[in-house]
Biopython code that builds the backbone (N, CA, C, O; Angstrom):
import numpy as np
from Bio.PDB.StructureBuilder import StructureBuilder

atoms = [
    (1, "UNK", "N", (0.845, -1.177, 0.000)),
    (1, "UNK", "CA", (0.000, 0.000, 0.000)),
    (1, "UNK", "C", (0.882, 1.230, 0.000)),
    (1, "UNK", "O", (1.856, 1.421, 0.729)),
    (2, "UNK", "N", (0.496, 1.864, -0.733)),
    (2, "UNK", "CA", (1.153, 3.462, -0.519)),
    (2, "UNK", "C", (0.920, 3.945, 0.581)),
    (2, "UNK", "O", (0.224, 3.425, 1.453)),
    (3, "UNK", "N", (1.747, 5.476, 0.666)),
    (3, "UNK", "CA", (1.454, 6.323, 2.023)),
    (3, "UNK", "C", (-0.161, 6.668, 1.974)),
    (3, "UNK", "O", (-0.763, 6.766, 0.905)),
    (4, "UNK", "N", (-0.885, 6.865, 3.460)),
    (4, "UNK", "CA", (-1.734, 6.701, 3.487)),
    (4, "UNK", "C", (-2.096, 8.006, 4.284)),
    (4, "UNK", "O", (-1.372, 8.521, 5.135)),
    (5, "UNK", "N", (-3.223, 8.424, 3.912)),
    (5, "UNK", "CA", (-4.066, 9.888, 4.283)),
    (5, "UNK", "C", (-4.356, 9.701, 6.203)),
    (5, "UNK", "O", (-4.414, 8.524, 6.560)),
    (6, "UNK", "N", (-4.474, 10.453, 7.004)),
    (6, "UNK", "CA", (-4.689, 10.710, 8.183)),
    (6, "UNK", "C", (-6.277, 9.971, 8.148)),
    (6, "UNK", "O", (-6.589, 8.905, 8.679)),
    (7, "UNK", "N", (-7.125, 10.864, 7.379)),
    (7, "UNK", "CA", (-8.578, 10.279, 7.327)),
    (7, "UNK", "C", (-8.663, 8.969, 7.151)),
    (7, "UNK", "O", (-9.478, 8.385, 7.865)),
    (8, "UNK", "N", (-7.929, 8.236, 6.257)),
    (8, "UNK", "CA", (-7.977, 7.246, 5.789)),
    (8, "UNK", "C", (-7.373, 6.125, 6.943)),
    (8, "UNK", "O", (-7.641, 4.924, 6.981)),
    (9, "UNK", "N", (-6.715, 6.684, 7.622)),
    (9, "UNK", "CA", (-6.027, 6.103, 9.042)),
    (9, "UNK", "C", (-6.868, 6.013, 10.095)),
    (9, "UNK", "O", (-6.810, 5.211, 11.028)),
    (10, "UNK", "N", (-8.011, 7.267, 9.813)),
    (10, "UNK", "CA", (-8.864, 6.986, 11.184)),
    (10, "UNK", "C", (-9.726, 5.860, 10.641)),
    (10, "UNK", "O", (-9.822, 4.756, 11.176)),
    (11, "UNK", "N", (-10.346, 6.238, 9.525)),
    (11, "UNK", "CA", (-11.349, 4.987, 9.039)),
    (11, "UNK", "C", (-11.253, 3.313, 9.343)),
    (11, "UNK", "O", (-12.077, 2.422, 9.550)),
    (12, "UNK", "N", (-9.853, 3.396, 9.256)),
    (12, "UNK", "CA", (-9.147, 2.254, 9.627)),
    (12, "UNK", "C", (-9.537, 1.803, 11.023)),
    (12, "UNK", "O", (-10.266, 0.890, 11.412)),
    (13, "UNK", "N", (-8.678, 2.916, 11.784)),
    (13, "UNK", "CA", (-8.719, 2.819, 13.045)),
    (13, "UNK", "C", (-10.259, 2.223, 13.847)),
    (13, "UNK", "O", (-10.376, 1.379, 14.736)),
    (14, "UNK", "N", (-11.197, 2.941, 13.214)),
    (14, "UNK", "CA", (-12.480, 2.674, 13.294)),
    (14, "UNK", "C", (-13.060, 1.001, 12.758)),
    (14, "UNK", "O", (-13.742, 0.144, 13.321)),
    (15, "UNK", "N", (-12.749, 1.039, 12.122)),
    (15, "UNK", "CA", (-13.171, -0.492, 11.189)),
    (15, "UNK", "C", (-12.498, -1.361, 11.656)),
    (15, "UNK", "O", (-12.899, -2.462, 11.279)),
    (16, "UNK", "N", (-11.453, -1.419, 12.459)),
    (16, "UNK", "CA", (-10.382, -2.151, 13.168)),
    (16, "UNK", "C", (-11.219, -2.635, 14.208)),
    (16, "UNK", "O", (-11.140, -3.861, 14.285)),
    (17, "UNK", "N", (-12.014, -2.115, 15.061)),
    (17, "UNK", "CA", (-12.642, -2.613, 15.703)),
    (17, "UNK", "C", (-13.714, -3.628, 15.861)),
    (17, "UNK", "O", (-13.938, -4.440, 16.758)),
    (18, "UNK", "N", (-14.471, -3.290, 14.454)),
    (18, "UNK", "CA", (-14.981, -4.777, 13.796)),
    (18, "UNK", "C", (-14.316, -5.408, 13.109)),
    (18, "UNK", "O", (-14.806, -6.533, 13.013)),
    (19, "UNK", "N", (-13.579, -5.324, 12.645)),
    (19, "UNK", "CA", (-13.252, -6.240, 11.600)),
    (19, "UNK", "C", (-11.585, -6.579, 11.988)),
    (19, "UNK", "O", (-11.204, -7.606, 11.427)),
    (20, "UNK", "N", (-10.865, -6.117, 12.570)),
    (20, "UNK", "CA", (-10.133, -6.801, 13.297)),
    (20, "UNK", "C", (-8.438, -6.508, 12.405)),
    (20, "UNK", "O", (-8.052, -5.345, 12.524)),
    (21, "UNK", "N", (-7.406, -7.528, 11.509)),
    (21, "UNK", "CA", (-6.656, -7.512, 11.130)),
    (21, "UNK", "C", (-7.498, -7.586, 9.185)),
    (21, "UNK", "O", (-6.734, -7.539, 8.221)),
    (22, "UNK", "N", (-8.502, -7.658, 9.047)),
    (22, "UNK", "CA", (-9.115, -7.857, 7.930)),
    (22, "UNK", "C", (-9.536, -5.786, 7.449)),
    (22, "UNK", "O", (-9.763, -5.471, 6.281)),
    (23, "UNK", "N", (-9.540, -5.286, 7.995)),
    (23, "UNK", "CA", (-9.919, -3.548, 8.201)),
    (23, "UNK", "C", (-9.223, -2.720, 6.996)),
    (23, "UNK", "O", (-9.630, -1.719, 6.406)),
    (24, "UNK", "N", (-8.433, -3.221, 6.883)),
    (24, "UNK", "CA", (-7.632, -2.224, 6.138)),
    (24, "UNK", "C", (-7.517, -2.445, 4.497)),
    (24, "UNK", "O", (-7.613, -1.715, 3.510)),
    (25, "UNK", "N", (-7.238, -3.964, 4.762)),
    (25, "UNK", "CA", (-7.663, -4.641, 3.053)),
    (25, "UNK", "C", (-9.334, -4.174, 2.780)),
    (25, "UNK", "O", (-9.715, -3.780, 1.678)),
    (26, "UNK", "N", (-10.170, -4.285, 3.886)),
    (26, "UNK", "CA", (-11.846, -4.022, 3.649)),
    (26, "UNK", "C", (-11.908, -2.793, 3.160)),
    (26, "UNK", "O", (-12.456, -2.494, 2.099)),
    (27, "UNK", "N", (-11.359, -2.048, 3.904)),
    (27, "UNK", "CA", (-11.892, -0.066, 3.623)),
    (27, "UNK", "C", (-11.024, 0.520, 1.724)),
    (27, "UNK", "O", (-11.481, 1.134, 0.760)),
    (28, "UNK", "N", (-9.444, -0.205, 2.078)),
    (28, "UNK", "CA", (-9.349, -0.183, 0.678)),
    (28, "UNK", "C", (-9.779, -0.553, -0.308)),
    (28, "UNK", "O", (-9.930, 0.226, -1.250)),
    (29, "UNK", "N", (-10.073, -1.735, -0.378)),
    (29, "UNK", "CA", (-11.040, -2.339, -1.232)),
    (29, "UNK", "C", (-12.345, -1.427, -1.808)),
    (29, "UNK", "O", (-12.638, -1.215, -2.984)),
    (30, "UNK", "N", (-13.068, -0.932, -0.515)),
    (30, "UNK", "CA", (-14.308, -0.223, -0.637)),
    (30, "UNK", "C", (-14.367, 0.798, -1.169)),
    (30, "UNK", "O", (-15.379, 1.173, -1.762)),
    (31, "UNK", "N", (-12.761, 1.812, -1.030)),
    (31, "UNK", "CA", (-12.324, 2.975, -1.918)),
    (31, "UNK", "C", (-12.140, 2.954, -3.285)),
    (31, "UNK", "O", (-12.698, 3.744, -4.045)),
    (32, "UNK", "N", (-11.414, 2.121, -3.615)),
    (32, "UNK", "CA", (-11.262, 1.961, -4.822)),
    (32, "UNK", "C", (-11.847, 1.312, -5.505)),
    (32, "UNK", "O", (-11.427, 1.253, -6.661)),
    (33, "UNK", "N", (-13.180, 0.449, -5.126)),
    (33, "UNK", "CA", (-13.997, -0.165, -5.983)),
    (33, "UNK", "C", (-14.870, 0.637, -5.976)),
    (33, "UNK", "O", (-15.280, 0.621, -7.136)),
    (34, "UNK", "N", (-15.770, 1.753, -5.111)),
    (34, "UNK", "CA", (-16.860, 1.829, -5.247)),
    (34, "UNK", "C", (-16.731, 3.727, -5.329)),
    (34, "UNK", "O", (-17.739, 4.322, -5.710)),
    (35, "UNK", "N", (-15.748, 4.369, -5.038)),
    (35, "UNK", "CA", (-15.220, 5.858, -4.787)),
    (35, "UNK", "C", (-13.912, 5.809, -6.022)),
    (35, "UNK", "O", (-13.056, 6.692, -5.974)),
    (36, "UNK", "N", (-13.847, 4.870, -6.958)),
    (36, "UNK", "CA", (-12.839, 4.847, -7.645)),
    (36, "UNK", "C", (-11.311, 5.712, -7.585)),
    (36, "UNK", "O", (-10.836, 6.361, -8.517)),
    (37, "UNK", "N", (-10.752, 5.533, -6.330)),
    (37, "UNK", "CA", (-9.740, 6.264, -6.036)),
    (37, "UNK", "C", (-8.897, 6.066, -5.253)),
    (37, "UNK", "O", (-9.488, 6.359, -4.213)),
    (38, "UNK", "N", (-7.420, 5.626, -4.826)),
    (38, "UNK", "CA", (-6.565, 5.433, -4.221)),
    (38, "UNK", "C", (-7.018, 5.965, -2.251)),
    (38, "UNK", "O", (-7.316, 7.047, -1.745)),
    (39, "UNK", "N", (-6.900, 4.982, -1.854)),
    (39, "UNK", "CA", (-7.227, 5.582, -0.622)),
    (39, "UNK", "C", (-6.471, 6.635, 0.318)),
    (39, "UNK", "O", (-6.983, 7.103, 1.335)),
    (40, "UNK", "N", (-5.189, 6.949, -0.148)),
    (40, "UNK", "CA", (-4.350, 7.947, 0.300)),
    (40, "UNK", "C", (-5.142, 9.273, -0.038)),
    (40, "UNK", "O", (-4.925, 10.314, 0.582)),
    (41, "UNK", "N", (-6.237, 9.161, -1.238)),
    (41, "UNK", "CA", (-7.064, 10.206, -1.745)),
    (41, "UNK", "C", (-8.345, 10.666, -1.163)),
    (41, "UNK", "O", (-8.956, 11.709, -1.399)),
    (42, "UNK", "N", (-8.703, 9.478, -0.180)),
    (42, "UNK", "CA", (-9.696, 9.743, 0.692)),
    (42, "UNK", "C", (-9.665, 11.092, 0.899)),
    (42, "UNK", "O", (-8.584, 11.681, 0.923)),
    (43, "UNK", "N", (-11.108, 11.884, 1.113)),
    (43, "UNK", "CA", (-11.263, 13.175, 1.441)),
    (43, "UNK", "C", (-12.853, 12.930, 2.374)),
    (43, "UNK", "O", (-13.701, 12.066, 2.150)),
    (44, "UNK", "N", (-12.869, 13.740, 3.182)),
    (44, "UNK", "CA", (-14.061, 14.115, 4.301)),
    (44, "UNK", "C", (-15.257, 14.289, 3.460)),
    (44, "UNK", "O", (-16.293, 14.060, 4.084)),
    (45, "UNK", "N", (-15.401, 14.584, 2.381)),
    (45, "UNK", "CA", (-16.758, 14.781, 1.108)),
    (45, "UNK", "C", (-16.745, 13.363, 0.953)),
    (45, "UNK", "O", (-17.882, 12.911, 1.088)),
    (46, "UNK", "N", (-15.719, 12.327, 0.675)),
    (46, "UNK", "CA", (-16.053, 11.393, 0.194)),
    (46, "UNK", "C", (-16.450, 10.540, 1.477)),
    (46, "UNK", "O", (-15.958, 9.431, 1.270)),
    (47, "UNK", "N", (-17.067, 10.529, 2.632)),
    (47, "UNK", "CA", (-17.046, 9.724, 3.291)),
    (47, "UNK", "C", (-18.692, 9.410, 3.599)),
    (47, "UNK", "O", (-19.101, 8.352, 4.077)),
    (48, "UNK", "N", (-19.274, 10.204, 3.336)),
    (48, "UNK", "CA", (-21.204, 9.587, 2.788)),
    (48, "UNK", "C", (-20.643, 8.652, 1.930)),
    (48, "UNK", "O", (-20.644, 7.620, 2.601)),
    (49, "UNK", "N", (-20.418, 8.534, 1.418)),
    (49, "UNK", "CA", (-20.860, 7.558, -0.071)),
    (49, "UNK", "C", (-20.132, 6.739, 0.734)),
    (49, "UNK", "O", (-20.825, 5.924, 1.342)),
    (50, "UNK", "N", (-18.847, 6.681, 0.960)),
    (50, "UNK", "CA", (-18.022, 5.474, 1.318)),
    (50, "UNK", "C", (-18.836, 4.598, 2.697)),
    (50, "UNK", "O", (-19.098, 3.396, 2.744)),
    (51, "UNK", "N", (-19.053, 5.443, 3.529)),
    (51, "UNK", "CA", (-19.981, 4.760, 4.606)),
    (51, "UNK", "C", (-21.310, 3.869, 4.187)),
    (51, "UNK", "O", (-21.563, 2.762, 4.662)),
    (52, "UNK", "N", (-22.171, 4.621, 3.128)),
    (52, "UNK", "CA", (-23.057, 3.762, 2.184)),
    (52, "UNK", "C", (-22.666, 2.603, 1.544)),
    (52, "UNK", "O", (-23.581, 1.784, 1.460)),
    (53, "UNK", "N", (-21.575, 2.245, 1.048)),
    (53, "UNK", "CA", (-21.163, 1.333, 0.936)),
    (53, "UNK", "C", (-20.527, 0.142, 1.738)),
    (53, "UNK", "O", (-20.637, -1.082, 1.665)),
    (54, "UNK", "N", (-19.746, 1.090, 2.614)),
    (54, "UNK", "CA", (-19.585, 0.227, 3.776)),
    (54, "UNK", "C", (-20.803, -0.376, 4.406)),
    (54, "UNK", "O", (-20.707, -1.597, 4.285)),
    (55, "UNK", "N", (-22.095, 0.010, 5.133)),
    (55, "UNK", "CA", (-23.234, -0.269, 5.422)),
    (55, "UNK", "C", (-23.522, -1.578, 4.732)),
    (55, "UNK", "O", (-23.761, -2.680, 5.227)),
    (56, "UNK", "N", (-23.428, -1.123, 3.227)),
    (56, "UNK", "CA", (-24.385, -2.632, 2.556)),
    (56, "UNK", "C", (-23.227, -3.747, 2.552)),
    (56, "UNK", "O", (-23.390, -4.955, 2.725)),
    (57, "UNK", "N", (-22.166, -3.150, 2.345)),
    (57, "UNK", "CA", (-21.176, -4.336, 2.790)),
    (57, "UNK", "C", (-20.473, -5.293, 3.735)),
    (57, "UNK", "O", (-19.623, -6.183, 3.775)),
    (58, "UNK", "N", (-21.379, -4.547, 4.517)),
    (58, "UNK", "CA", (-20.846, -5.402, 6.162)),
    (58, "UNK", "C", (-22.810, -5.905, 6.612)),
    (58, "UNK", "O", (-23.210, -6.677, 7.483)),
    (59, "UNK", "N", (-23.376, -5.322, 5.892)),
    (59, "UNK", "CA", (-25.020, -5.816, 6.199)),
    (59, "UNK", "C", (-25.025, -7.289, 5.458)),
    (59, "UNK", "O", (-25.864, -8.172, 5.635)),
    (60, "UNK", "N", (-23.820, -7.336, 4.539)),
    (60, "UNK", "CA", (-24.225, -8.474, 3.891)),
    (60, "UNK", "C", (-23.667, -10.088, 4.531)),
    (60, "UNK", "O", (-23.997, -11.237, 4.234)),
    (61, "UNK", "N", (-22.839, -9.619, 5.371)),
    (61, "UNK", "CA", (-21.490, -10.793, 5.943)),
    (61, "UNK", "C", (-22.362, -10.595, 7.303)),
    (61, "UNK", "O", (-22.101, -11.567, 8.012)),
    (62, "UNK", "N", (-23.220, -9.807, 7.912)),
    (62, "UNK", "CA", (-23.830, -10.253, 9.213)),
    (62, "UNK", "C", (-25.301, -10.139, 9.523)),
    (62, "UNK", "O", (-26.162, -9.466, 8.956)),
    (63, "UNK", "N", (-25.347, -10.570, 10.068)),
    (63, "UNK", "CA", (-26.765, -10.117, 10.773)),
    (63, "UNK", "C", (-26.967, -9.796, 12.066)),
    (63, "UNK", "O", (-28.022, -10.041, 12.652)),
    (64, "UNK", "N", (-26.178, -9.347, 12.481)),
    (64, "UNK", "CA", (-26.162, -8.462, 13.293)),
    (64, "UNK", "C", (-26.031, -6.814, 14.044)),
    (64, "UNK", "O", (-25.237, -6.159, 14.720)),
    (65, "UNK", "N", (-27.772, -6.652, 13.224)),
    (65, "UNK", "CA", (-27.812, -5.185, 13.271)),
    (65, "UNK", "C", (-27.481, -4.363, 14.013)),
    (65, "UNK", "O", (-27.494, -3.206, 13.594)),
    (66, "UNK", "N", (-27.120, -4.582, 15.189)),
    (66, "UNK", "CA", (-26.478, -4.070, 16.264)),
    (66, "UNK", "C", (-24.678, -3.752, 16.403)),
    (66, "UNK", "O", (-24.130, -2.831, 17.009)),
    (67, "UNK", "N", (-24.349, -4.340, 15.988)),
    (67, "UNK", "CA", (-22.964, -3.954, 15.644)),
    (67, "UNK", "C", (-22.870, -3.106, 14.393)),
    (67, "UNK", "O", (-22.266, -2.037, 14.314)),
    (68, "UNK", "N", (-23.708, -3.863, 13.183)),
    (68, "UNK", "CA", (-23.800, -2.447, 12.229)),
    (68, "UNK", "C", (-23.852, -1.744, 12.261)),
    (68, "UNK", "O", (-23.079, -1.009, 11.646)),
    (69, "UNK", "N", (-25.130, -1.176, 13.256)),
    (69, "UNK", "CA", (-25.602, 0.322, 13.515)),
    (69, "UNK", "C", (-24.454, 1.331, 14.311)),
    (69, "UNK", "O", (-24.385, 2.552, 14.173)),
    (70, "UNK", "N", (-23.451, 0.359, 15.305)),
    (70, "UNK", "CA", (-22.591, 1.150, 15.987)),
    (70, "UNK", "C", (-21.603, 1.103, 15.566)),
    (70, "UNK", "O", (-20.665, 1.531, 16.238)),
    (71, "UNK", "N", (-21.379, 0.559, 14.260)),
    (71, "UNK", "CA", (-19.843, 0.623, 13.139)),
    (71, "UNK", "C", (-20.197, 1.851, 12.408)),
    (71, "UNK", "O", (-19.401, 2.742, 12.110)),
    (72, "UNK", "N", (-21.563, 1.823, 12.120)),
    (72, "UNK", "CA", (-21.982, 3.187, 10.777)),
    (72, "UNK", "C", (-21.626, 3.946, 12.093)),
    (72, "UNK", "O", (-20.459, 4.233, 12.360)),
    (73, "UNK", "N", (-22.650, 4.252, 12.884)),
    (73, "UNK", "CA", (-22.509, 5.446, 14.125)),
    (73, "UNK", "C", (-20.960, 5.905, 14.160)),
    (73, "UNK", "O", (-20.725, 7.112, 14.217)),
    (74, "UNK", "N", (-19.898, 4.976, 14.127)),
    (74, "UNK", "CA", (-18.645, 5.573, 14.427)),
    (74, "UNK", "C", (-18.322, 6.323, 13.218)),
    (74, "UNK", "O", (-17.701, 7.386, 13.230)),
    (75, "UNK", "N", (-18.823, 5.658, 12.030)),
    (75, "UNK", "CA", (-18.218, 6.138, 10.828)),
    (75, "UNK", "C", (-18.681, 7.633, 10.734)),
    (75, "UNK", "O", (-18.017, 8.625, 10.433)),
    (76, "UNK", "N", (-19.986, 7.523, 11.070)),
    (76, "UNK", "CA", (-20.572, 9.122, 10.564)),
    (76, "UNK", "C", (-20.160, 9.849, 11.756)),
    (76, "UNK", "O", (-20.139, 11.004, 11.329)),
    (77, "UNK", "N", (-19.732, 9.917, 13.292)),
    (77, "UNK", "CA", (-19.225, 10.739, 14.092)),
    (77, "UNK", "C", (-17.863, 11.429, 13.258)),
    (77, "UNK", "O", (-17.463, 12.592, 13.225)),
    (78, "UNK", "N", (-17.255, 9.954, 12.494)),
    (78, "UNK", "CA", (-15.885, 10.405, 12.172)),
    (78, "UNK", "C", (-16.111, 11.761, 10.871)),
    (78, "UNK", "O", (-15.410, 12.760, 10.707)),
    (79, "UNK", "N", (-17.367, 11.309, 10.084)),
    (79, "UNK", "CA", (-17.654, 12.013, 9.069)),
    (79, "UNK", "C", (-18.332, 13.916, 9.331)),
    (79, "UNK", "O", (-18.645, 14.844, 8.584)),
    (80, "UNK", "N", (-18.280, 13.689, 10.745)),
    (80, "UNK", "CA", (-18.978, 14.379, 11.099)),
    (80, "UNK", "C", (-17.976, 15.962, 11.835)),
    (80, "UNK", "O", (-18.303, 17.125, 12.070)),
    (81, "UNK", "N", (-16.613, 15.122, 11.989)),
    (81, "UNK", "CA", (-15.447, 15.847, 13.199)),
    (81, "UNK", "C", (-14.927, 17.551, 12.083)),
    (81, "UNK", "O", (-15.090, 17.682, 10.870)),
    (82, "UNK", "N", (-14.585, 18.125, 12.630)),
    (82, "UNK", "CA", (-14.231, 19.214, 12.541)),
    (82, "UNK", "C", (-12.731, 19.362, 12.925)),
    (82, "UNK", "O", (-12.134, 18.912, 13.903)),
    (83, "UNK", "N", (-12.297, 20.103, 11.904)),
    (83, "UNK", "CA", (-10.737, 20.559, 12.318)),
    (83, "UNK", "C", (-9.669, 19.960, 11.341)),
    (83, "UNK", "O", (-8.651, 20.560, 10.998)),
    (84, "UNK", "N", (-9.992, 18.822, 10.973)),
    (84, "UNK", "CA", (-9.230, 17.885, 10.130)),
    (84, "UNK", "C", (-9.030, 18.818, 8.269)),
    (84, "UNK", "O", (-9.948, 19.373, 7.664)),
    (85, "UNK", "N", (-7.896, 18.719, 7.908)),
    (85, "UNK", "CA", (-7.700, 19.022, 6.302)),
    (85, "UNK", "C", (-8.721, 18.346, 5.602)),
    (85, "UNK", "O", (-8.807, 17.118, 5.567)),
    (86, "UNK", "N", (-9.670, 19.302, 4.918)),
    (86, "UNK", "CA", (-11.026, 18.744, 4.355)),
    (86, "UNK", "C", (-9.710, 17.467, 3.178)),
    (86, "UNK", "O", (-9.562, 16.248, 3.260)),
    (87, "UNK", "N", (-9.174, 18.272, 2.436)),
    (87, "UNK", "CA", (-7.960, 16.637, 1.568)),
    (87, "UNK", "C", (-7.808, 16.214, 2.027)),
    (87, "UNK", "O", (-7.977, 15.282, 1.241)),
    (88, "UNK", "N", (-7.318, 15.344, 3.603)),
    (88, "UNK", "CA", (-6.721, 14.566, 3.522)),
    (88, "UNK", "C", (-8.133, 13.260, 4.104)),
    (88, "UNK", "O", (-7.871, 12.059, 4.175)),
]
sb = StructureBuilder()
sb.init_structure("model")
sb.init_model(0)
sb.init_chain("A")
sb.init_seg("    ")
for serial, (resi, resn, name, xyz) in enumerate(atoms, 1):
    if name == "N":
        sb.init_residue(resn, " ", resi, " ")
    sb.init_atom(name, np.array(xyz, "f"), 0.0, 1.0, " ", f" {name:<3s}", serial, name[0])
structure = sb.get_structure()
């Protein structure tokens, strides 16, 4: 993987918690298949859509709406933070 964006580090950081040592291959994956773009390119605009995708993609491997709901919840707090370089 290339050098990697701060945002793109928290996302991680976040998804790490479900998904464990599997997080990082997942969120890249999700960037560049579905946001068509290197994840070092991640930007704070792009993180609706990416969370939408994330959602249906982790709705599909569980059923357990309850962890979903508090994986999205983290995602959109993160989508939500202030202060951060809208690029990175």
């Amino acid at each position: 993987m290339t050098k990697s964006s701060r945002l793109y580090d928290e996302v991680i950081a976040v998804t790490d918690d479900y998904l464990g040592p599997a997080a990082e291959r997942f969120v890249a994956r999700q960037i560049t298949t579905h946001l068509h773009k290197s994840p070092e390119k991640l930007t704070r605009t792009d993180l609706r859509k990416l969370i939408d995708w994330i959602k249906l993609a982790i709705s599909l491997l569980t059923d357990d709406v309850e962890a979903v709901d508090k994986y999205i919840d983290s995602l959109t707090r993160l989508a939500g933070r202030k202060g951060s370089h809208p690029t990175r």
